[in-house]
C-alpha positions, -999 to +999 in steps of 0.1 A: +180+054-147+143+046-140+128+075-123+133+111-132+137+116-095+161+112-063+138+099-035+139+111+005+125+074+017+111+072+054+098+043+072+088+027+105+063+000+117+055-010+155+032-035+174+014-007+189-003-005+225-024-037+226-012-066+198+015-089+209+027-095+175+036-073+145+017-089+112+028-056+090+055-054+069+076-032+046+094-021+017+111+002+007+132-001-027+141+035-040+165+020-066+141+004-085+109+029-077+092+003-053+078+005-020+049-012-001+029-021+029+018-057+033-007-055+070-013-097+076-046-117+085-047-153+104-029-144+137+005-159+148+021-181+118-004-165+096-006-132+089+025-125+103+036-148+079+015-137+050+026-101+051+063-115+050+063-132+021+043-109+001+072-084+006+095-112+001+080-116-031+081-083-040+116-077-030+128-101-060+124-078-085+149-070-109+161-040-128+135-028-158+137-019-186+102+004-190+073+013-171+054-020-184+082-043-171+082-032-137+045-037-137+046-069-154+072-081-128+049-070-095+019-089-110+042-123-117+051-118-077+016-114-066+002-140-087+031-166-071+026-156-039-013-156-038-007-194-051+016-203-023-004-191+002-031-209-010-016-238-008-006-232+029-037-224+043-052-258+025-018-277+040-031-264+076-067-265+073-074-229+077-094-203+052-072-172+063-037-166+058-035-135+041-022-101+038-035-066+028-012-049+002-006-011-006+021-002-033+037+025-051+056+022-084+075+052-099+093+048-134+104+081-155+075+109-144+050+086-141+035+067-107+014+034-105-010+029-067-017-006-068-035-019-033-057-048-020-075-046+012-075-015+035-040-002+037-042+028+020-019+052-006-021+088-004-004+115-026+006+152-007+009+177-036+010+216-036-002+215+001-034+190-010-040+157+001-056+127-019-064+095-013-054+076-041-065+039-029-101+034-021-107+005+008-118-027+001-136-030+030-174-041+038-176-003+058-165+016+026-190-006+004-218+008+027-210+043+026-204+042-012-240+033-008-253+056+010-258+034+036-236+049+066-219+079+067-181+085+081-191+095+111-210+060+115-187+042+099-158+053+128-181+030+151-197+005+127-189-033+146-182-044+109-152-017+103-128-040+103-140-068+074-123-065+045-132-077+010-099-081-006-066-099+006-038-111-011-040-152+000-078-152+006-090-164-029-078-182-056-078-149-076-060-121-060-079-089-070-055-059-075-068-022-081-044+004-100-050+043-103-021+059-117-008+092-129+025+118-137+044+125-106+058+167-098+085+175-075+076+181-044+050+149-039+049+131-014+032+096-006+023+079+023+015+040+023+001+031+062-019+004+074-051+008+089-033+009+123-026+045+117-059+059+102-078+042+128-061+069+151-055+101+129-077+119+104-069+129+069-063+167+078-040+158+105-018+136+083-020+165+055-007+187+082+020+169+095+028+158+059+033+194+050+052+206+083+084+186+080+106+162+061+096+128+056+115+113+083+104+138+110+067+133+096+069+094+100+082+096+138+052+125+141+024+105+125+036+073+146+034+091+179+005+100+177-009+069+172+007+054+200-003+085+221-041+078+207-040+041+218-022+023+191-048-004+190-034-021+163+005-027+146+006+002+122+031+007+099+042+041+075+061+049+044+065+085+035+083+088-002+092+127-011+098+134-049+132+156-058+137+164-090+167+150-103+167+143-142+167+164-167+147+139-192+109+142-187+096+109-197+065+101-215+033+099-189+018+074-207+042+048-197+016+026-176-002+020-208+024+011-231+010-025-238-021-044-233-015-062-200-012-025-184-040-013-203-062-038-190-052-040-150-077-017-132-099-034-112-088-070-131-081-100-107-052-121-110-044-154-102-022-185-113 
């Protein structure tokens, strides 16, 4: 067993309103603790095909044996991936075939966020909602900065540009934030096609009315209702406990390549 929990696992993606194509896509692996959005860049045979075979990737890992493995596993994915779609966009003489990625990883009591881009992780516990990935976006730069504020940054004609994207460089840059896991969490993993439509405190509340699979149809209506401007795409996880081992929390950090991944880029 590799999680101290049982998982409730919901999940839906759609074009939306406007886009003809859907360049999102999902996972969702509760057996192993693994699930993740992957929102694509480069238009038709691009980031459609990005985001597929960053899940693709992803969806190749094995059974592990600790908290380090499965971690070490996701990286060797990325790094392959990140190469090969490299090598495509040289083969076609285009700079942009890539894919946003948002991820969560649960082994024992313990949960790993790992995300490039702007698709974004967020934990629901005891009623509270936190964002747990920060965008990698030329708009969150600035207001880190001081430079706009939310409310300017809704409108900003920059908003979309992002700074990171699995397939865009040579080195894929990866940020983690990790931490123990309760009963009773619950995370969401979305691409920006849902936040562009519906604010933090109206996820929280729909996160804490309902069970995760009449949250996802709720938080996707109302982003079609709003417009739907882009495809959006949502994974709600919920936490039950199920174990009756507590594992260590430290797990993460078990050996050097795990002690030394925040912020660190990868690359072949």
């Amino acid at each position: 067993m590799t999680s101290d929990f049982n998982f409730v696992t919901a999940a839906a993606t759609h074009v939306g309103r406007v886009r003809r194509l859907n360049e999102d896509s999902l996972l969702s692996r509760p057996d192993i603790g693994l699930w993740a959005v992957a929102d694509g860049m480069g238009g038709h045979g691009g980031g459609d095909v990005a985001s597929a075979a960053v899940v693709s990737a992803l969806a190749t890992i094995e059974n592990h044996s600790s908290a380090a493995d499965l971690l070490n596993q996701f990286e060797a994915r990325i790094v392959r991936v990140n190469s090969e779609l490299r090598a495509l966009a040289k083969a076609r003489a285009t700079s942009i075939i890539g894919s946003t990625l948002a991820a969560i990883l649960i082994h024992g009591a313990h949960y790993a966020c790992v995300w490039c881009g702007d698709s974004r992780v967020y934990l629901l516990r005891n009623g509270a909602l936190a964002q747990l990935s920060r965008d990698h976006s030329e708009v969150q730069d600035l207001i880190d900065k001081g430079i706009l504020d939310q409310e300017e940054a809704r409108t900003w004609s920059r908003r979309n540009v992002i700074t990171r994207a699995v397939g865009v460089d040579d080195v894929a840059a990866l940020e983690i934030a990790d931490g123990p896991a309760a009963a009773g969490d619950q995370f969401l993993l979305c691409s920006d096609g849902l936040t562009a439509h519906v604010g933090n405190a109206e996820i929280a509340a729909i996160l804490r009315s309902g069970e995760p699979q009449k949250s996802c149809d709720a938080l996707m209506a109302l982003t079609l209702e709003r417009g739907g401007t882009d495809n959006v795409s949502i994974i709600i996880i919920a936490c039950e406990r199920d174990a009756l081992t507590i594992r260590s929390h430290g797990e993460w950090r078990n050996d050097t390549l795990a002690a030394e991944i925040p912020d660190r880029g990868i690359g072949a």
